[in-house]
FIVO-321180 format. One line per 3 residues: number of its first residue (from 1); their letters; for each residue x, y, z of N, C-alpha, C, O. Coordinates in steps of 0.2 Angstrom, whole numbers, plus 5000, padded with zeros to 4 digits. Each point is the difference from the previous one (the first is absolute). Layout:
BEGIN
NUM) a) X,Y,Z,X,Y,Z,X,Y,Z,X,Y,Z; ...
% end
This chain:
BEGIN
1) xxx) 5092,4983,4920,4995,5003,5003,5001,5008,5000,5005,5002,5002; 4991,5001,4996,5000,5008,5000,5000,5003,5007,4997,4997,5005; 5007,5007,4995,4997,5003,5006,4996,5006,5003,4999,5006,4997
4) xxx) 5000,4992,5007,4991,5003,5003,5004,5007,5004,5005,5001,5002; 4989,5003,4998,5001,5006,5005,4994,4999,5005,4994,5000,4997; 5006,5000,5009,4992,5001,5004,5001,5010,5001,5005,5003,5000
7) xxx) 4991,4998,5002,4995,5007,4999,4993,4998,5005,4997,4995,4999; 5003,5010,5006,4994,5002,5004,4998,5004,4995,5003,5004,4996; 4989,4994,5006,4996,5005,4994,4997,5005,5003,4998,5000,5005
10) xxx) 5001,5005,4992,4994,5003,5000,4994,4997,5003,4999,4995,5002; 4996,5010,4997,4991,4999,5004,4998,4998,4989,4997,4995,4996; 5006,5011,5003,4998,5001,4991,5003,4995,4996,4996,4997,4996
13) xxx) 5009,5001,5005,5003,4995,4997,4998,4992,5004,5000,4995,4996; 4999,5005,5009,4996,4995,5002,4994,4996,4996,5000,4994,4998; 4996,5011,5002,4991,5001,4996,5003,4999,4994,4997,4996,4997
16) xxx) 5007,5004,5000,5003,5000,4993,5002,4993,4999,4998,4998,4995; 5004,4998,5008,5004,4996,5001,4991,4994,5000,4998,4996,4996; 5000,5006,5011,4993,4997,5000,4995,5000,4994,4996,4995,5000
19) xxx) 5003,5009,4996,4997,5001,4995,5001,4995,4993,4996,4998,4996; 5012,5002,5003,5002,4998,4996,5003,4993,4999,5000,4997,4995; 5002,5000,5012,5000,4995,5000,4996,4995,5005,4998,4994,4998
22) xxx) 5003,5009,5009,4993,4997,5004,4997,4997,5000,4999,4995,5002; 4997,5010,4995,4993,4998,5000,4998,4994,4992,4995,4997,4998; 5009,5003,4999,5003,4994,4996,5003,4993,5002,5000,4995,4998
25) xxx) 5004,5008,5007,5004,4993,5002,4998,4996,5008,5003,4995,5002; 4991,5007,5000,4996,4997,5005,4994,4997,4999,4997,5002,4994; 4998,4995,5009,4992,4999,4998,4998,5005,5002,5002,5004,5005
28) xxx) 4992,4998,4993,4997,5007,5002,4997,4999,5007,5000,5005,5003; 4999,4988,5000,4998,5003,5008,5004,4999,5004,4999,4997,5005; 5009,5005,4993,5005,5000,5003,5002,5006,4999,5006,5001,5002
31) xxx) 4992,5004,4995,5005,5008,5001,4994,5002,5003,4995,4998,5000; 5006,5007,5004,4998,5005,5004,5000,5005,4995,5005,5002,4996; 4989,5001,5004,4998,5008,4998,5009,5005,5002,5004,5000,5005
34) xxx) 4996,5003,4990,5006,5005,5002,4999,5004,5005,5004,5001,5004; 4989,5001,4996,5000,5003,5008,5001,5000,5005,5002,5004,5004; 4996,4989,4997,5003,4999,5007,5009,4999,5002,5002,4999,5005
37) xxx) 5002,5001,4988,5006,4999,5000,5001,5008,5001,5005,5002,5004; 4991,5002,4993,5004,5007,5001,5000,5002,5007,5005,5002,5003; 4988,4996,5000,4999,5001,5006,5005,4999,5006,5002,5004,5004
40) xxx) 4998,4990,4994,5006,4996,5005,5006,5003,4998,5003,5003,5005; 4999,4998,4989,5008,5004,5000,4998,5009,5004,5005,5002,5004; 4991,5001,4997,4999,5006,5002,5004,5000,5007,5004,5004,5003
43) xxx) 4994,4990,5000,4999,4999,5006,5008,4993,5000,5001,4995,5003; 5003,5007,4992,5007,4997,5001,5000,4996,5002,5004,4998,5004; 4989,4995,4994,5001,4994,5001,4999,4994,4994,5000,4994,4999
46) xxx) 5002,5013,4996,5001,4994,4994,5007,5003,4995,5001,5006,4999; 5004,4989,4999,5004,5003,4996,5000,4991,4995,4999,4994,5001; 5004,5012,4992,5000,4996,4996,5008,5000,4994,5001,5006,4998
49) xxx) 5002,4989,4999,5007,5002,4996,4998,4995,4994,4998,4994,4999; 5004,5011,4997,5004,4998,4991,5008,4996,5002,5005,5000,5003; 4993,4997,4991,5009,4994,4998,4998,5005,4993,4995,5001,4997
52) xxx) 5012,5000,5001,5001,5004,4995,5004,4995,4996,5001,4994,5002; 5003,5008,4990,5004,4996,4997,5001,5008,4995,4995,5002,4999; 5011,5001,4998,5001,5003,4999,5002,4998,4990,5006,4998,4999
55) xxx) 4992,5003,4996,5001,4999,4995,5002,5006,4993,4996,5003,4996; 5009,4998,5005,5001,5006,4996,4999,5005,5004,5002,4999,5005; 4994,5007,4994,4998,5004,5004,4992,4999,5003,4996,5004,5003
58) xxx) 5003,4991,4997,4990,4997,5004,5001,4998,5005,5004,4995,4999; 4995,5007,5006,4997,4996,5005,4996,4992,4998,4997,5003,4994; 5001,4992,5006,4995,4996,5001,4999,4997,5008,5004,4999,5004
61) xxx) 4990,5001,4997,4999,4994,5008,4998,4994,4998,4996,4999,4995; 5008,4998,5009,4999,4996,4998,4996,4994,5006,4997,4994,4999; 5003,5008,5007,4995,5000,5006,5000,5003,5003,5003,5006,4999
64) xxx) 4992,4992,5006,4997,5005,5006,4997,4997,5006,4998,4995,5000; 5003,5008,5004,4998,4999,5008,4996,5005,5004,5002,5005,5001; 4993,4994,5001,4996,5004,5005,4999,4997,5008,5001,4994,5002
67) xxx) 4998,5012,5001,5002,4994,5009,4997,5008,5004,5001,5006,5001; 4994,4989,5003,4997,5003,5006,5006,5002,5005,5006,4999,4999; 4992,5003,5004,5007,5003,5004,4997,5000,5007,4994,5002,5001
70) xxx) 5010,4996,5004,4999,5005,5008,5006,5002,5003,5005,4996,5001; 4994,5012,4999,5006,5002,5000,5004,5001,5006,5006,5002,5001; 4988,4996,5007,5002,4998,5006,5005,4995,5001,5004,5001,5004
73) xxx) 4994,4992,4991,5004,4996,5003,5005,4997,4993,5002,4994,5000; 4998,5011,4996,5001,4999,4994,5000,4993,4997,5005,4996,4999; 4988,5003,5002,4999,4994,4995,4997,5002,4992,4996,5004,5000
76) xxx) 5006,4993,4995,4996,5000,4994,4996,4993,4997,5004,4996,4999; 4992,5004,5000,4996,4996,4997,4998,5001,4992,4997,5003,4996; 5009,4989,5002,4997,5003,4991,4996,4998,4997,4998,4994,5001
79) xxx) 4998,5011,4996,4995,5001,4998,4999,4998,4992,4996,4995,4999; 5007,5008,4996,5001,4995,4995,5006,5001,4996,5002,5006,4998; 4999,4988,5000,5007,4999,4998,5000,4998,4991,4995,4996,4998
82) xxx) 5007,5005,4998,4998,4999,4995,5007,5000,4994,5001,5006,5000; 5003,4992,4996,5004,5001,4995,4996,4999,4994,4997,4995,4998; 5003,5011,4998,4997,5003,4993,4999,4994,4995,5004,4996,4998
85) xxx) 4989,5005,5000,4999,4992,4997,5005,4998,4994,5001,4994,5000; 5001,5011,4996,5006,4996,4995,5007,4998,5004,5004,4996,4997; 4996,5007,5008,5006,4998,5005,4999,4993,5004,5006,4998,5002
88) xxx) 4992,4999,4998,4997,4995,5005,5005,4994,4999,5000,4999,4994; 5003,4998,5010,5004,4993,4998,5006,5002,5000,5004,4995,5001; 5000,5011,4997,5005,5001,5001,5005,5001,5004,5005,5003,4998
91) xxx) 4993,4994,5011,5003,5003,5004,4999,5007,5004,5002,5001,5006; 4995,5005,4988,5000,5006,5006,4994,5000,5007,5000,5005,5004; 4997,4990,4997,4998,5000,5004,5004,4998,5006,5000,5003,5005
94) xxx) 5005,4992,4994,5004,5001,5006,5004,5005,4999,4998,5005,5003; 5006,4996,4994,5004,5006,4998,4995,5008,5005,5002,5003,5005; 4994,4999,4991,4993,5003,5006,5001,4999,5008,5002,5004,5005
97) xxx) 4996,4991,4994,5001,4998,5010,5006,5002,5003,4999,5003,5005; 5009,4995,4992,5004,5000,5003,5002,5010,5002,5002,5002,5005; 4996,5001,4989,5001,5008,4999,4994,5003,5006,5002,5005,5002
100) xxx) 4992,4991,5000,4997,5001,5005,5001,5000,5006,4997,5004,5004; 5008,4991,4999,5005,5000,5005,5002,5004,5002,4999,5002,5006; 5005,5002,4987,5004,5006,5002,4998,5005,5003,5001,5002,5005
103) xxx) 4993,5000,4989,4995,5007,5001,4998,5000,5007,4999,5005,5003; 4998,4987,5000,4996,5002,5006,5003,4998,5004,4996,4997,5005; 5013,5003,4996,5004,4998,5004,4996,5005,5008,5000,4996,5005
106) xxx) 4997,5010,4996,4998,5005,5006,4994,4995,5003,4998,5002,5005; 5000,4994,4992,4993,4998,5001,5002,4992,5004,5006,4998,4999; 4989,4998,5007,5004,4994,5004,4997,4991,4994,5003,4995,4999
109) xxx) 4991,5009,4999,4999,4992,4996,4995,5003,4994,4997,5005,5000; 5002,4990,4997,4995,5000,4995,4995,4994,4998,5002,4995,4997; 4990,5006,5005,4997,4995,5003,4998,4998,4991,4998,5005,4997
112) xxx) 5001,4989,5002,4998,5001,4993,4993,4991,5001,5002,4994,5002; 4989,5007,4995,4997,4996,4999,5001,4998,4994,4999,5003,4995; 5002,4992,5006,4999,4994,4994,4995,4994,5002,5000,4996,5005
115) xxx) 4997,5004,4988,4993,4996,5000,5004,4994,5004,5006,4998,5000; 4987,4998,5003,5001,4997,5004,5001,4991,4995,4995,4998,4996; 5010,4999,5004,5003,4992,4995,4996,4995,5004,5000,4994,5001
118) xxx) 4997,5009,5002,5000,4992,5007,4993,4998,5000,4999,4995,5003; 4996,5009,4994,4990,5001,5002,4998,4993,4995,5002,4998,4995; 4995,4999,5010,4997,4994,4999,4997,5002,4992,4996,5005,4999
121) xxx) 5005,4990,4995,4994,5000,4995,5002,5006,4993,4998,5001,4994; 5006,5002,5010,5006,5005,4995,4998,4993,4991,4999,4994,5000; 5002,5010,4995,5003,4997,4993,5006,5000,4999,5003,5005,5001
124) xxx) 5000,4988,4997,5007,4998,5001,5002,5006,4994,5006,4999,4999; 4993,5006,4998,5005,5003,4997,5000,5007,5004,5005,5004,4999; 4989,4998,5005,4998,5004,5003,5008,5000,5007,5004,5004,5000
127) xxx) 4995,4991,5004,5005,4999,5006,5008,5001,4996,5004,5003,5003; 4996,4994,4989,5008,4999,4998,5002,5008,5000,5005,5002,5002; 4991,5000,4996,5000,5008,4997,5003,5005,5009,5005,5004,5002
130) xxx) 4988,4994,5001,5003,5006,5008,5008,4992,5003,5003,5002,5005; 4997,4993,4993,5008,5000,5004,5002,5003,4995,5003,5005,5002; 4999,4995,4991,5005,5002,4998,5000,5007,5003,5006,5002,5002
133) xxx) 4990,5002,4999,5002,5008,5003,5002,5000,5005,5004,5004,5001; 4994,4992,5004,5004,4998,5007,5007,5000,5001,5004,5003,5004; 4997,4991,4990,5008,4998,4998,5005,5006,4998,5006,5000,5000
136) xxx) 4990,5005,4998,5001,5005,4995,5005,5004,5006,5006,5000,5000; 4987,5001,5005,5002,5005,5005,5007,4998,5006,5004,5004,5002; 4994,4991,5000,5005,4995,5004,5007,4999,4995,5005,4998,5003
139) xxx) 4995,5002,4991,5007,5000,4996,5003,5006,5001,5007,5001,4999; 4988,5005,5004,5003,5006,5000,5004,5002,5007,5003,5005,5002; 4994,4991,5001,5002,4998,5007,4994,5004,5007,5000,5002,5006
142) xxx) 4996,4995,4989,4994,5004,5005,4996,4992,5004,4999,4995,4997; 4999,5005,5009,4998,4996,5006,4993,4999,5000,4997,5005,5001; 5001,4989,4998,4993,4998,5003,4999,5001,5007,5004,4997,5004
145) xxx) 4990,5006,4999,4999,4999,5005,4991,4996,4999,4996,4998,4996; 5004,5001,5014,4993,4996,5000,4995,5004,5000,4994,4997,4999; 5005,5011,5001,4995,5003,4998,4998,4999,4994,5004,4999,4995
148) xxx) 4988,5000,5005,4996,5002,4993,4994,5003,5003,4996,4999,5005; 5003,5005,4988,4994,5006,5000,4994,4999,4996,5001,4996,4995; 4993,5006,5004,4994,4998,4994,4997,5007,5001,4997,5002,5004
151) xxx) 5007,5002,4988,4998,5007,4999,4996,5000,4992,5002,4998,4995; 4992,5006,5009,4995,5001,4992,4999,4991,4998,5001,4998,4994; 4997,4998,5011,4999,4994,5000,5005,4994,4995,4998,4995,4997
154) xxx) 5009,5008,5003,5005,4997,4997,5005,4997,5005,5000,5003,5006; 5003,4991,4994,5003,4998,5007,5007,5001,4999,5002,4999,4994; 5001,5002,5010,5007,5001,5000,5006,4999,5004,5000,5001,5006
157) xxx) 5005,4995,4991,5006,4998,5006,5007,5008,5002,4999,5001,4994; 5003,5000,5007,5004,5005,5006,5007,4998,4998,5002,4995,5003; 5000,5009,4993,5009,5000,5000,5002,5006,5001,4998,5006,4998
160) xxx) 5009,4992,5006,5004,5008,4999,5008,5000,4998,5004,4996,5000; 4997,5011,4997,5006,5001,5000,5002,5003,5003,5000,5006,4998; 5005,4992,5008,5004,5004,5005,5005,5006,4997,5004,4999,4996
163) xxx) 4995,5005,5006,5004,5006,4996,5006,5004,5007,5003,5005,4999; 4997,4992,5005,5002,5004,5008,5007,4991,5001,5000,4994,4998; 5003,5008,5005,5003,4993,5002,4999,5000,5011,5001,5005,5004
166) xxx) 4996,4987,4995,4998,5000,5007,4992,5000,4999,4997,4998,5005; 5000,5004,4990,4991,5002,5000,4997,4992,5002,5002,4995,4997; 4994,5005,5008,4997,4993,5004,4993,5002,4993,4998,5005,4997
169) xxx) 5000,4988,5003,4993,4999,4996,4995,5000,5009,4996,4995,5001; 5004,5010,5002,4996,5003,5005,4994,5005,4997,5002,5004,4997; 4992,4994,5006,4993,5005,5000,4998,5000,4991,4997,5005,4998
172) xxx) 5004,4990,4998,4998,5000,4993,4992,5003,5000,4997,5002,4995; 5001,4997,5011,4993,4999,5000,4998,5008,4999,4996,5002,4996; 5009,5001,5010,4999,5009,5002,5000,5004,4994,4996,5004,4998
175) xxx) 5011,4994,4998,5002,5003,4995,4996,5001,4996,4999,5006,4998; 4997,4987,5000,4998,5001,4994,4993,5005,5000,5000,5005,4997; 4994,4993,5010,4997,5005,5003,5000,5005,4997,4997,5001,4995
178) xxx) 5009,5004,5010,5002,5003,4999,5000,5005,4996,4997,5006,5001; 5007,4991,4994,5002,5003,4993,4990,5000,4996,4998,5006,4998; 4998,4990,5002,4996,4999,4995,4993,5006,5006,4994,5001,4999
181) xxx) 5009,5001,5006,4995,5004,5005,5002,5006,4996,4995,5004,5000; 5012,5001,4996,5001,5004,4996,5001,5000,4995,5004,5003,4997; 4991,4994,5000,4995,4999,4993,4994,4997,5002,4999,4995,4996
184) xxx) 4996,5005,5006,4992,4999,5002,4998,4999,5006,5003,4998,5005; 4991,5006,4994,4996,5000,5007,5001,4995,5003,5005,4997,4998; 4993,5000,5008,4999,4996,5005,4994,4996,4999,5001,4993,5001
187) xxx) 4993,5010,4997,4993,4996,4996,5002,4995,4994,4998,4995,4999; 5005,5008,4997,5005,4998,4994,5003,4992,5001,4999,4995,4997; 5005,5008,5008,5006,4994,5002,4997,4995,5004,5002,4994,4999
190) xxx) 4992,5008,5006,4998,4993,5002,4994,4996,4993,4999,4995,5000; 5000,5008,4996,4995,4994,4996,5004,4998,4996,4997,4996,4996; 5011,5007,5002,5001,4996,4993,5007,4998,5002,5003,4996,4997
193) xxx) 4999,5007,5009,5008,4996,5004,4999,4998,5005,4997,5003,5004; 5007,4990,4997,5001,4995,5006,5008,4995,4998,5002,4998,4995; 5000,5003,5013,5005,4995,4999,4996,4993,5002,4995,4999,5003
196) xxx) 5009,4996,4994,4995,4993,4998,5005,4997,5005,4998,4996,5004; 5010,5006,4995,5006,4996,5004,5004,5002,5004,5003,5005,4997; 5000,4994,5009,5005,5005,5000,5008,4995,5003,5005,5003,5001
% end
């Protein structure tokens, strides 16, 4: 396995990152307008990090991570997670997660939505695909909880990665609130977010 370097980005190198791979490596009514990403970073409620691999004298990334932030109760919410599509399969995704740890050892947890495996009527390759990401996540030692959320009419189950030792899976509900109240209006957040579980 190569080794990674993680890197806090820039606002510029962000948009870079979102341009070039992003907005390729998600479905389109799943990326948010960069604007409202700048927005929310102005207001230090979004940060985002490169996985580096060092080849001769090149940098390459090889992933990346984006995550809403609140910096009151230092919760982060990842926002999207993605290893470079020729990379894929090779482990840098947990490799990624674990160098995550580190970087956001200051921070108490990391609440991360994953499509919900459980919805009645799901297609059996549809359900294989969100448990294998489940499994993905829980390999890395991240916790299912009983919250689940239905944002931009996508339904979602609630895991975290405790990042603090002693962090209770208390207030999942507040957190999450919260965090998505410093990225969108109030009018916003009641027609397209609701928690469905808690």
């Amino acid at each position: 396995m190569v080794e990674l370097q993680a890197r806090k980005l820039t606002l510029s190198q962000a948009e870079e990152v979102y341009k070039e791979h992003l907005k390729m490596d998600f479905p389109p009514a799943e990326v948010k307008p960069f604007l409202v990403i700048r927005q929310a970073w102005k207001k230090k409620n979004y940060h985002a990090y490169g996985f580096y691999k060092t080849t001769g004298e090149e940098e390459v990334l090889c992933a990346y991570a984006f995550f809403l932030a609140d910096q009151k109760d230092q919760v982060l919410l990842l926002d999207y997670f993605a290893v470079c599509r020729q990379l894929r399969g090779s482990g840098y995704g947990s490799h990624a997660l674990a160098l995550l740890r580190k970087e956001c050892a200051d921070w108490n947890v990391v609440l991360i939505e994953v499509e919900d495996d459980e919805l009645p009527g799901l297609e059996e390759e549809v359900r294989k695909t969100r448990k294998r990401r489940i499994a993905f996540y829980a390999g890395a030692g991240c916790l299912m909880t009983t919250t689940r959320s239905r944002l931009w009419n996508v339904d979602y189950r609630i895991m975290v990665m405790p990042l603090k030792e002693g962090w209770v899976q208390e207030n999942i509900v507040d957190k999450m609130e919260q965090i998505y109240q410093g990225m969108y209006t109030i009018p916003v957040l009641k027609k397209h977010f609701e928690i469905t579980a808690k």
